[in-house]
Structure formats: structure tokens, C-alpha cells
TINUKE-624197 format. One record per residue (C-alpha): residue in one letter; x, y, z. Coordinates in nm, 4 decimals, always signed. Layout:
// TINUKE-624197
  lummi         X         Y         Z
      A         X         Y         Z
...
***
This chain:
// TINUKE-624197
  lummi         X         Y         Z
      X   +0.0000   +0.0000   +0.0000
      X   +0.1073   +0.3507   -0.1273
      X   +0.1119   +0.6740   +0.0909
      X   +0.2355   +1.0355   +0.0646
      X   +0.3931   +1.1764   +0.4002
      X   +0.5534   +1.5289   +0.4345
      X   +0.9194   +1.4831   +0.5463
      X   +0.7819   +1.5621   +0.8865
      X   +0.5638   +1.3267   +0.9244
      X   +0.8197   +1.0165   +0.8383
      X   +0.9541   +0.8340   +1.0916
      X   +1.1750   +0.5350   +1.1477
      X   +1.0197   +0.2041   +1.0246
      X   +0.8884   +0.3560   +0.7335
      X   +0.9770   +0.1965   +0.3401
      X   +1.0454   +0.5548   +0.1185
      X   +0.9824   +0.4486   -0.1900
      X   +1.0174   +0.7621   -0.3711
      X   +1.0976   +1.1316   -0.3538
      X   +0.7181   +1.2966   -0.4722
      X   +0.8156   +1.6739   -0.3729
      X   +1.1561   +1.8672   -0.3197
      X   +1.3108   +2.2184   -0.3049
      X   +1.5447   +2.1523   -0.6039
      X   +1.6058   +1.8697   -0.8484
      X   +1.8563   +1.6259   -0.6741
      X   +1.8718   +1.3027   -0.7814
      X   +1.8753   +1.1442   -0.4006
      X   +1.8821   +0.7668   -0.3872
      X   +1.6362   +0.7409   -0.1136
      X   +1.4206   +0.3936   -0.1638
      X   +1.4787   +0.1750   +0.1411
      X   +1.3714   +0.1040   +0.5214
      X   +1.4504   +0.4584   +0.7461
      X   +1.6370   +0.3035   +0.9815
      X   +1.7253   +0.6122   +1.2142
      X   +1.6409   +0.9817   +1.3179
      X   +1.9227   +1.0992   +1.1391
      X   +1.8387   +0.9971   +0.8235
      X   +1.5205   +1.1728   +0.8873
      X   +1.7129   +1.5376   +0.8898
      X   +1.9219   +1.4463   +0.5991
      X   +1.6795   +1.4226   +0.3788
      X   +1.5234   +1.7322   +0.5166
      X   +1.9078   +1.9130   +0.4254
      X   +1.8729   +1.8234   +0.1169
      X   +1.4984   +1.9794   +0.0406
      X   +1.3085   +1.6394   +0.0603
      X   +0.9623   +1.7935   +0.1415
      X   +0.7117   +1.4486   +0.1085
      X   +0.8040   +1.0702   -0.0094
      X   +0.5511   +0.8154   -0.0866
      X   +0.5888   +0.5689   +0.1359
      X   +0.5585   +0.1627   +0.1311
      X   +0.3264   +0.0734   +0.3933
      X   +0.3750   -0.2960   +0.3374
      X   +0.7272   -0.3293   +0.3976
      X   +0.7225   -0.0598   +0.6426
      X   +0.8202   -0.1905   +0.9951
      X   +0.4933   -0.0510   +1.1015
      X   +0.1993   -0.1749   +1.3582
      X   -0.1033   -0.2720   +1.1121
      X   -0.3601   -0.5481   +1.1269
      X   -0.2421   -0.8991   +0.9781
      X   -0.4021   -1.2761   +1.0523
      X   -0.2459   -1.5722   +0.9752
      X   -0.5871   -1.6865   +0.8042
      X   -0.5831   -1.4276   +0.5378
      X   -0.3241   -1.3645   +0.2328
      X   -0.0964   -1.0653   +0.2744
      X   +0.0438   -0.8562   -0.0666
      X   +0.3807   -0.8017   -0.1185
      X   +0.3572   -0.5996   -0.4381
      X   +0.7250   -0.4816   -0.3834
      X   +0.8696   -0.8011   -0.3724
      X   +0.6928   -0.9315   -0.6298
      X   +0.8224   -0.6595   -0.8493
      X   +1.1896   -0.7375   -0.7432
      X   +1.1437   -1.0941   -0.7940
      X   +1.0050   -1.0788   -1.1253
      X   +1.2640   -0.8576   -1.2111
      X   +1.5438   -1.0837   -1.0925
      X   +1.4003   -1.3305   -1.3383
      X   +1.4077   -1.1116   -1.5923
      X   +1.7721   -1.0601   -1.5685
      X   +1.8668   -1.4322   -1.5756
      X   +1.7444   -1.7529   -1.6814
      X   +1.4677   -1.9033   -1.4231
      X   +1.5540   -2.2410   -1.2916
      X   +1.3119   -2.5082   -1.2193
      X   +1.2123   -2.5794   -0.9316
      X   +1.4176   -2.9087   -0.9458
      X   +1.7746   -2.7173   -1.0587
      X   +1.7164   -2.4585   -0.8147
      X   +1.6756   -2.7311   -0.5452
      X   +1.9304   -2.9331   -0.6302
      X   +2.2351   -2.6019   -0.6468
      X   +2.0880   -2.5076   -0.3329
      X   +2.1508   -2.8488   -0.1492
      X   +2.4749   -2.8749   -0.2765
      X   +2.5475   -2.5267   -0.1315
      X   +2.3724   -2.6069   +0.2274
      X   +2.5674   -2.9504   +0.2570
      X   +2.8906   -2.7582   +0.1227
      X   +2.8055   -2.5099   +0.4142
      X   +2.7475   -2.7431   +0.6530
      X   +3.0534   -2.8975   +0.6015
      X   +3.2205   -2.6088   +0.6601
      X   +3.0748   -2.4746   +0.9673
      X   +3.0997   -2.8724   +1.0980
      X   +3.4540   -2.7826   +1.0631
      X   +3.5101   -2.5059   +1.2590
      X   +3.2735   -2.6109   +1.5275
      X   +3.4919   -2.8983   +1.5974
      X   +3.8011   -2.6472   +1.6066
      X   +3.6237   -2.4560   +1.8664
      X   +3.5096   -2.7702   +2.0857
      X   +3.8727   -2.8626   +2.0947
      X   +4.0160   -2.4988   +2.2152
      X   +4.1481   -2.4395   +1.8697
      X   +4.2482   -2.1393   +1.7273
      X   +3.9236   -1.9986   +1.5006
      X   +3.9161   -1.6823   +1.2954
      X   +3.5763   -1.5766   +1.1857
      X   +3.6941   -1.5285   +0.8573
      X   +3.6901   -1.9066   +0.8085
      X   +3.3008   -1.8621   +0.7937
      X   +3.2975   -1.5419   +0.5613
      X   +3.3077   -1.7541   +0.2405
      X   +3.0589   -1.9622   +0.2970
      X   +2.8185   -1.6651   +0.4465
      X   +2.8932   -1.4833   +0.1250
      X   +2.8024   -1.7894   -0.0842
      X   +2.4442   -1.8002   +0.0928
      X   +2.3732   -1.4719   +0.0251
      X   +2.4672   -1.4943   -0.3076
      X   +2.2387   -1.8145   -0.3324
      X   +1.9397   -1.5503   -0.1716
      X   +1.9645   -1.2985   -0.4222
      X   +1.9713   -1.5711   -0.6735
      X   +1.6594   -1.8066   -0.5398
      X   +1.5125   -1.7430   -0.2069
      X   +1.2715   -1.9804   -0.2169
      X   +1.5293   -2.3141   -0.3250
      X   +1.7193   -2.2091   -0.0164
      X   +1.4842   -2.1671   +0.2317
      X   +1.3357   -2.4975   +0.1993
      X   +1.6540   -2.6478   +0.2598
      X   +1.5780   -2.4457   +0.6418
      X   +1.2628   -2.7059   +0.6994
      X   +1.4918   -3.0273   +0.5641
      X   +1.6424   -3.1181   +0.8913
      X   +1.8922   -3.4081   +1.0069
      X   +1.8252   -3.5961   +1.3278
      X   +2.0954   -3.4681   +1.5439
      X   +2.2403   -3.1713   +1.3678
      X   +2.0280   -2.9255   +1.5112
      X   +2.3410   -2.7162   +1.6002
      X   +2.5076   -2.6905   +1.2668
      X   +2.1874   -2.6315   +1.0600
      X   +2.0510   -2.3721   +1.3444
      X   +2.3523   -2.1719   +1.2520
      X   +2.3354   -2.1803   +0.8711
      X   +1.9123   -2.1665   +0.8568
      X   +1.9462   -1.8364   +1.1112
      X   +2.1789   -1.7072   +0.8095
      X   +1.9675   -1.8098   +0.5643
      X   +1.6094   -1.6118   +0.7049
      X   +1.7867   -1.3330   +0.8024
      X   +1.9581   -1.2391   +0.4745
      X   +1.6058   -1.3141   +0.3726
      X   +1.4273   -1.1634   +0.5675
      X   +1.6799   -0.8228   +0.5850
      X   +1.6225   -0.8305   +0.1560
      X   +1.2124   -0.8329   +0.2345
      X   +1.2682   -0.5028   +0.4230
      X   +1.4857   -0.3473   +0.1667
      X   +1.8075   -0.3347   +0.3297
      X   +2.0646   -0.2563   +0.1176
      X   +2.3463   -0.5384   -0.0111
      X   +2.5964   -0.4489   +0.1901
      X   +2.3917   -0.4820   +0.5503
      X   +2.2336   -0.7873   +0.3949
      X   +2.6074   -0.9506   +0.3980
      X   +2.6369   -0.8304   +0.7628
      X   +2.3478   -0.9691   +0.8760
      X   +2.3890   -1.2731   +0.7058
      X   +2.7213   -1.2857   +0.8950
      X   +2.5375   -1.2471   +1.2159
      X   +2.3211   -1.5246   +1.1722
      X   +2.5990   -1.7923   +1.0987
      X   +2.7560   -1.6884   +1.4264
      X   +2.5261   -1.5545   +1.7023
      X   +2.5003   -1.9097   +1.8290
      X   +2.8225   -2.0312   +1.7685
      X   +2.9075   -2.0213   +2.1326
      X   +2.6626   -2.3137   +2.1893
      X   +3.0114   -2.5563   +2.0325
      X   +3.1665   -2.4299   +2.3984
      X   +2.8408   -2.6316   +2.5797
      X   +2.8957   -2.9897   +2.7270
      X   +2.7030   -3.2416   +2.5095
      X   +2.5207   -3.3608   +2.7826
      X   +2.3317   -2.9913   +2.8703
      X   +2.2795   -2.9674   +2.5377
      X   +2.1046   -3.3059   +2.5338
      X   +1.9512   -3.3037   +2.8478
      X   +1.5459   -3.3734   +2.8001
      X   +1.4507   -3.2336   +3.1292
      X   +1.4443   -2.8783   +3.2836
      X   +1.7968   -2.7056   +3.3230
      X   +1.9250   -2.6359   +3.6727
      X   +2.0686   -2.3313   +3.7581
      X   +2.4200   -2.3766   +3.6761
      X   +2.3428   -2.5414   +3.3685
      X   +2.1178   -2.2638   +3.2536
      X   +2.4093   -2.0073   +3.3587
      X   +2.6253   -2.2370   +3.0735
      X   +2.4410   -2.2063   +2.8442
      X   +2.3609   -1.8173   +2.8354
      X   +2.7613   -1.7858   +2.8493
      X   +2.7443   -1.8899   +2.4533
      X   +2.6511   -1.5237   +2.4005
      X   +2.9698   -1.3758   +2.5620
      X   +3.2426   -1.6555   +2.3797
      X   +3.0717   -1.5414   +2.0562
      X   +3.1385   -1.2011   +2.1472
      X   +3.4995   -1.2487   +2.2373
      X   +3.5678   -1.4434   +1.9328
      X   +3.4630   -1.1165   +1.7261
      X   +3.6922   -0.9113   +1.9157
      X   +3.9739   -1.1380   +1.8485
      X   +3.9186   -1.1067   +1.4603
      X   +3.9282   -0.7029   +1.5478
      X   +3.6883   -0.6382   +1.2653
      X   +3.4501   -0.3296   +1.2402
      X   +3.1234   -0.5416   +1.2601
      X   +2.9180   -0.3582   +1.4637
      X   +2.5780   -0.5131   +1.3436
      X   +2.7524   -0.8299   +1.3814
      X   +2.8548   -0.7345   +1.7473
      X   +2.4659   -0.6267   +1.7847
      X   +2.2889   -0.9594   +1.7185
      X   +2.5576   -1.1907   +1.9014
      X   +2.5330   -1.0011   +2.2134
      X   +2.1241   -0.9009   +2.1924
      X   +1.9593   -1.2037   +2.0027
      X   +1.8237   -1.3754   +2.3490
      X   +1.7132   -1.0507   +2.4624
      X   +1.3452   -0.9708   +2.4579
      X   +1.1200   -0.6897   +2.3975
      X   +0.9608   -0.6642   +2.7707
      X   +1.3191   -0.7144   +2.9443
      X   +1.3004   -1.1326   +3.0150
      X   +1.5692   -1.2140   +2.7939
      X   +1.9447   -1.2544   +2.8806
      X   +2.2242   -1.1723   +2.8980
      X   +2.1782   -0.8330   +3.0126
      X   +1.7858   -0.8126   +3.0608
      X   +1.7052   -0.5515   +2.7975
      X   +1.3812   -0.4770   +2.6513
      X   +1.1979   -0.2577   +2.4219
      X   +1.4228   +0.0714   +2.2963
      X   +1.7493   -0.0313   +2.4038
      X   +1.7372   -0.3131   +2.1789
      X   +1.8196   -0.2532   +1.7443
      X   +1.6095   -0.3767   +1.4739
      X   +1.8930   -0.6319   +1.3824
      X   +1.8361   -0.7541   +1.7554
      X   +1.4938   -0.7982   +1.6969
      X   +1.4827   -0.9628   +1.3751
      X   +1.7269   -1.2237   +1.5232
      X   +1.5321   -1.2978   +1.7930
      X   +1.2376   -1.3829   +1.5428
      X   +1.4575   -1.5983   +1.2778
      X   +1.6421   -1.7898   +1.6341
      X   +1.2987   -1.8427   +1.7683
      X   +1.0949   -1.9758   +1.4610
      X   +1.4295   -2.1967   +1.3736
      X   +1.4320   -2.3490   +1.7076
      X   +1.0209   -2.3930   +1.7227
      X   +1.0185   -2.5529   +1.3819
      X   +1.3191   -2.7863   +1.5210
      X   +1.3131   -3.1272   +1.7159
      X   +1.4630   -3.1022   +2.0171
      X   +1.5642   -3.3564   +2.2984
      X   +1.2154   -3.2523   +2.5340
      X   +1.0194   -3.1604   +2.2331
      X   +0.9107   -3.2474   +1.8878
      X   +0.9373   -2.9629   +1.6621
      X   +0.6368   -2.7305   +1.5300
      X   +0.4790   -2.7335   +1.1949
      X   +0.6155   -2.3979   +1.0336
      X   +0.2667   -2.2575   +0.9751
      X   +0.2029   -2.3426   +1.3845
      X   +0.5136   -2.1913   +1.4738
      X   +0.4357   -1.8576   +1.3023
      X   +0.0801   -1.8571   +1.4915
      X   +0.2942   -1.8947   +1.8346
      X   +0.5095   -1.5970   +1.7071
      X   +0.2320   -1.3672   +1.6323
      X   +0.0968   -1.4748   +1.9882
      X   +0.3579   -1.4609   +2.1448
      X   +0.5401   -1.1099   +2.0558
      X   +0.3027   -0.9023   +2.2466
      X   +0.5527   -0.9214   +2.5362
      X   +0.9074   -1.1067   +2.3861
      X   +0.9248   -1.0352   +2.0273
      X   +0.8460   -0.6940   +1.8350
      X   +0.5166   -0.7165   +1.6996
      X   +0.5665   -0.5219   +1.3768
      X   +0.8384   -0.7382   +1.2796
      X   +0.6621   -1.0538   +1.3832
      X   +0.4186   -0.9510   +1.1017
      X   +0.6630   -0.8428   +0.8371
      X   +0.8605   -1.1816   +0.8990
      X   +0.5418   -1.3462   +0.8246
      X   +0.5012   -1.1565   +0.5048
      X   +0.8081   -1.2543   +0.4235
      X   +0.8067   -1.6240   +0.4416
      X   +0.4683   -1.6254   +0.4187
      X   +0.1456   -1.8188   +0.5570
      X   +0.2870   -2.1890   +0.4265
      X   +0.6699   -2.1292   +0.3900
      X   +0.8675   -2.2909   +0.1123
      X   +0.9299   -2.6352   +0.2409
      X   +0.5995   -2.7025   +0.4648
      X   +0.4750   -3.0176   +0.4302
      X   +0.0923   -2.9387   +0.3660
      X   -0.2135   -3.1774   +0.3112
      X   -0.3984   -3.0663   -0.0105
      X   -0.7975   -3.1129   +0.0254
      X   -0.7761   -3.3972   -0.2963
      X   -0.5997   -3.6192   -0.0075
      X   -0.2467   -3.5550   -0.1082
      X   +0.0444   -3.4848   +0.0610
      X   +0.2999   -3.2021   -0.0875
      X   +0.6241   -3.0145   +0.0071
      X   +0.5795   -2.6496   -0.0560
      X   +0.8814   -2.5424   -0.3146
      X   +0.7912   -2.1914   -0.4415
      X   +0.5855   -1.9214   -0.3061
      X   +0.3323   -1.7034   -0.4294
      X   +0.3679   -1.3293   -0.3558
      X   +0.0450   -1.2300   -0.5186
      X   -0.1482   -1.5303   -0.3324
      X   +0.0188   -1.6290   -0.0916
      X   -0.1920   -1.9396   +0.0046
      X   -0.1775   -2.0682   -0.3471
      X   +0.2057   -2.1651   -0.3497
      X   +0.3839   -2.4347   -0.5963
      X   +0.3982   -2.7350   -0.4653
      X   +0.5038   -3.0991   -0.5241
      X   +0.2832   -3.3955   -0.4503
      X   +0.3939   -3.7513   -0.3996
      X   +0.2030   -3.9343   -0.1340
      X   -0.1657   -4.0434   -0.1039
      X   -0.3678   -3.9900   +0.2281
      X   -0.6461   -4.2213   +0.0891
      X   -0.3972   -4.5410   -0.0041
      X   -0.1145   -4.4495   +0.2419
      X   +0.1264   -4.5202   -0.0757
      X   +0.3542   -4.3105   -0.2503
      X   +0.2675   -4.1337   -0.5712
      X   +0.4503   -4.0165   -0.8766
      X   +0.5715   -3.6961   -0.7847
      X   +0.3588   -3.4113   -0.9463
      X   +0.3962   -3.0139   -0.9824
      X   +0.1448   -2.8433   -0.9053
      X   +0.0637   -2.4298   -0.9140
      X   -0.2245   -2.4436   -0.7005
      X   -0.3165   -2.0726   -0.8300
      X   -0.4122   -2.2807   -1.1202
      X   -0.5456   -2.6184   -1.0335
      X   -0.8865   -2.6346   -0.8560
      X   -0.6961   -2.7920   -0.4953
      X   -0.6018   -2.5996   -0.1960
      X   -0.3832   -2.6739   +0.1198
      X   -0.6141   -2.7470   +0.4012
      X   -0.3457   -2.7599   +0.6658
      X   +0.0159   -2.7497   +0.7482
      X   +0.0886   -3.1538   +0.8853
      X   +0.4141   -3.3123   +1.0504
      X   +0.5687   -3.5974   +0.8646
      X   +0.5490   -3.8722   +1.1534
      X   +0.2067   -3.7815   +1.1166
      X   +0.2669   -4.0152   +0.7949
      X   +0.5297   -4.2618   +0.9432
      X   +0.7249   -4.0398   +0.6450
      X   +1.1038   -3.9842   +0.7096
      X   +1.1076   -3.5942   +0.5292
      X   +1.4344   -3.5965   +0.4815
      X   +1.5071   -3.8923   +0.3719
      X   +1.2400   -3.8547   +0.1001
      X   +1.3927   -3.5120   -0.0201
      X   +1.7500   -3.6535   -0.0850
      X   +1.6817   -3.9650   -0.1850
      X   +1.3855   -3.9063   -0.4021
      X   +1.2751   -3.5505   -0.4513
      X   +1.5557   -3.4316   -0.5399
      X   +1.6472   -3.7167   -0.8329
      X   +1.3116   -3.6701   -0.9450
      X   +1.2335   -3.3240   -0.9931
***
């Protein structure tokens, strides 16, 4: 949704997507998310006097339901333009590059966890290849990547945490508009806020049961190892620097390490907290089983009255949308499907690819189908044991031969 604001009416949050009224004719690059005050007065130095701004990828309090679709116009029109630039994949070649990449990744950041479980020496520059490589794969097709976030080995929760909070946050930062450079940064920041967790005896991190005191003490010292590994690498990364030390920290003051809440805490801060949360609800876990995605985006929304920022709650929804990219849904015809491209104009018709019949319990050839153009519809968002189906399994050892 379009609106004109004078200059002094914007504030930060707000998507400028154009310049509508000046003093003098300045060609001022000024499309993007106003992130601070500052550059608020700028743009009144230079004889900005109204913008038209984006309401929809404004970080903004407005009405939004998980039940009903959401427009993205803006995105659309980026996406589509992307495509125009370069040949589309399929769905199938896009999948397949993007696995490669994740295991590549993976094996990479296996690597210098190990390192940092022995009391090796680490740089953070080790990491900076493969961070660059995701966001590279982000620009090039969101939507192959991010279903690789909703694969997920038994046991590897650590390593895939890590590289799926890199993943939605260079995602989710290139929803809001951030610019390339920020995106890279943030990207960064998602590959390592947690990567003080290697530091954690195996048997806290595997423990089913409640944490005692001193084990819960343990684990919130991840935060400050990630922090000092940083400062070893004596890089200017302040964003970096931000999430690491703020990404536990929540909105009404609960979170840790320091207990701050609402102001004192960055928009990078926040978003992290968002991607670590949905991540970790949408992942088994020793004393839980993990949420459907479309479940854990409910909790979120419920949830970030008091813990998580409620504006970006709904913009992170937007952006992966109601039935992410690599949901496991149950169509109304009785099929079973993995989500594997999503619809910006309608968001609950996605592509999807059915292979399994509710009706017969049996496998089925594996079918594409655009559901914006076939008369079926998801009904809900299911887990695989649901099924007796091992996802994962099925993705590398079928899906993505087949496809």
C-alpha cells in the first residue's frame, strides 16, 4: 500500500519508496527502510519535502491474521525482475544447487565447530566464504534455499541452526529493503550468534529435562564466547557485534544476557530474535518435537506481544509467508505435498510438489502443481510422523532425483 507523508511526518520504520516533492532537483537515492532519526534530517538538508511511502514493507503496527493472504507488491516486483535478468531455474535445478550449497556449508561450519570444541584457534573469517556464498544463493533463489531451512537431520540441530538463522535473516533483511551491503552483515550475524553453543557440554545440550541453575548459567555464556571471538578477529562489525550479544534478549526485558527490553534493543536484535525463535520452534529437540512452520508462526504472532516486536513478527510473516517454502501441507484432494515456491500475489496458493496419497497411504509419482491454477487448496500445514514419512530422507533420496 502507497502513501504520501511530508518529510515531517516520516519516521523510522517507514519503506520511502520515492521522492514525490523537493526544493530543487537532486537526484537522491532514497528507496529503502529509514532506519534512524538521522536519516530523517538528511533528507530534510537536502529539500526532501514528502516521499511516498511503502506501507507494506514498512516496519509498522497494522492489522495482519495468519488466516488471510498478505500482498507483497514490492517483492513481487523485485522478484520478477530478478528473473528477468537471468534464466529461471526449475524448481528441481534450483533445489538441487541449493543443497549442494547447504551440505557444502554445513561442512564447513561442521569444521570449525569442531576447532572450537577442541580450544582451537578460530578466525571468523573461516566462515565469511561460505556466508557470502548463501547470500549470493538468496539474491539468486530465495525460495530453493529456504526450503533447505525445513529439511532437517536428526541430530544436527546445532550446525543447521547456525546456517538456517543465516539463511532467514539475509532473507528476511532483503524483504525489508536493506541494502546489499547490511544484507552480507546480517547474514554474517546469523551464521555466528550461536556459535558459542560448540563451547556447551554435550550432555546440557542433550539433556530432556528442565535445566538447573548452573546449567542454565552455561548455556547463556554462549553469548559472551561469541562475542569475544569477534573481538579477536578485530573487525569493524558492529551489526555483527549487535545480534551476538542481543539475540536472546526480549522486547519486555526477560531475555538474557543483560535483561534488555523494548528501545534499548536494534532492529537487527529484533529480527534475530524472530529468525532464532521460529528456527528453534520448527526444530526437534531432545524434550520436544518440533512445530509445523505454519504453527510456529501462529505462536510468534501470539507470542510477541511481550518477547518479540510485533511489527516485525508480522513483516517476517510476510516474508516467508502463511505456508513457507518447504511445509509439508495436506492438499484437500488427499495428497500430501512439500511447498517449493511461493506465491507473492497469493500467498496461500504456493507451488507445490505432490507424492504421497492420504487415501492409499502409498507413494505417488511426484507431481507439480501451481495451485493458483489447479482447482486444490492446502487445508493444513501436517508433521511428517504424522505419515510414518522420514522428510528428509524422502527429499535426498527421491525428490531431489526426481524433480
Amino acid at each position: 500500500m502507497l502513501k504520501l507523508f511530508s518529510i515531517d511526518e516520516v519516521r523510522p520504520g517507514m519503506f520511502v519508496n520515492r521522492v514525490t516533492r523537493q526544493t530543487a532537483q537532486l537526484k537522491i537515492k532514497t528507496q529503502g527502510l529509514v532506519k534512524e532519526q538521522g536519516l530523517i534530517e538528511k533528507l530534510k538538508a537536502r529539500g526532501i519535502l514528502e516521499v511516498e511511502i511503502d506501507l507494506s514493507r514498512s516496519i509498522l503496527h497494522q492489522e495482519l491474521t495468519m488466516d488471510s493472504p498478505m500482498d507483497d507488491d514490492n517483492s513481487a516486483d523485485d522478484d520478477s525482475q530478478a528473473a528477468a535478468a537471468k534464466p529461471q531455474q526449475t524448481e528441481g535445478e534450483a533445489l538441487n544447487a541449493s543443497h549442494k550449497l547447504y551440505e557444502q556449508a554445513k561442512s564447513v561450519q561442521s569444521q570449525f565447530f569442531k576447532k572450537v570444541r577442541k580450544g582451537g584457534k578460530v578466525s571468523i573469517t573461516e566462515l565469511m566464504g561460505t556466508s557470502a556464498d548463501i547470500i549470493d544463493s538468496v539474491f539468486d533463489n530465495p525460495d530453493a534455499l529456504c526450503c533447505l531451512t525445513l529439511i532437517k537431520e536428526r541430530d544436527q540441530y546445532l550446525l543447521e541452526h547456525s546456517l538456517n538463522c543465516s539463511i532467514l535473516m539475509a532473507v528476511f533483511a532483503r524483504h525489508l529493503g536493506f541494502d546489499k551491503e547490511l544484507i552480507d552483515e546480517l547474514g554474517l550475524a546469523g551464521l555466528l550468534m550461536d556459535v558459542g553453543m560448540a563451547t556447551i557440554p554435550e550432555d546440557i545440550l542433550s539433556k530432556s529435562g528442565r535445566l538447573d541453575q548452573g546449567e542454565t548459567q552455561i548455556v547463556e555464556g554462549h553469548v559472551d564466547f561469541g562475542l569475544e571471538l569477534l573481538e579477536q578477529s578485530e573487525m569493524d562489525l558492529d551489526v555483527v557485534r549487535d545480534v551476538i550479544a542481543n539475540h536472546h534478549e526480549r522486547m519486555d526485558g526477560s531475555g538474557y544476557p543483560r535483561g534488555k527490553g523494548g528501545d534499548y534493543l536494534s532492529v537487527y536484535a529484533r529480527m534475530a530474535a524472530i529468525v532464532d525463535s521460529y528456527d528453534a520452534m520448527t526444530s526437534d529437540r531432545p524434550w520436544r518435537k518440533g512445530l509445523p512452520p505454519t504453527q510456529a508462526l501462529k505462536r510468534l504472532l501470539s507470542s510477541s506481544q511481550g518477547l518479540l516486536d510485533q511489527s516485525l513478527v508480522q513483516q517476517f510473516i510476510r516474508c516467508v509467508g502463511v505456508h513457507p517454502v518447504g511445509s509439508l501441507v495436506k492438499l484437500k484432494s488427499g495428497k500430501l505435498a512439500i511447498v517449493v515456491r511461493a506465491n507473492k500475489q497469493d500467498p496461500l496458493c504456493p507451488v507445490v510438489m505432490s507424492f504421497y496419497s492420504v487415501r492409499t497411504n502409498m507413494y505417488n509419482e511426484i507431481k507439480r502443481l501451481d495451485l493458483s491454477k489447479v482447482g486444490d487448496e492446502i487445508e493444513t500445514s501436517v508433521r511428517p510422523e504424522e505419515f510414518k514419512i522420514n522428510l528428509t530422507k524422502f527429499f535426498k533420496d527421491v525428490l531431489l532425483k526426481q524433480v
